[in-house]
C-alpha angles and dihedrals in degrees: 000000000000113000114212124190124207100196100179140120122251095323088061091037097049108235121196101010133086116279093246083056091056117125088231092053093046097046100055081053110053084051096047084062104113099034092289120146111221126141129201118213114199108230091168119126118179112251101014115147133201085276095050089045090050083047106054090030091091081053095044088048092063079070078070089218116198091215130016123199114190123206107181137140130225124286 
């Protein structure tokens, strides 16, 4: 299985919307298509900035992803 991590602020967590309209749920379905296994951890917390997602990512790496985006404002 591939692990992907979402590490964001609301646009990664999804504020707002329904948990099956999340970028991260989408997003590991939209890569499953075709029989593949990926799974997409959201990592996104609603008002993090740059400095929360450098923070938490020690935390977030123990997930060992194969692969990390990072969607953050500034400070």
């Amino acid at each position: 299985m591939i692990t992907v991590l979402a590490l964001g602020d609301s646009l990664t967590a999804g504020y707002g919307l329904a948990p099956e309209d999340s970028f991260a749920l989408r997003l590991e379905q939209a890569l499953n298509k075709g029989g593949r296994t990926i799974r997409v951890i959201n990592a996104g917390v609603s008002g993090d900035t740059t400095l929360d997602g450098l923070r938490r990512l020690d935390g977030l790496l123990q997930h060992r992803p194969d692969l990390v985006i990072v969607e953050l404002g500034p400070q």
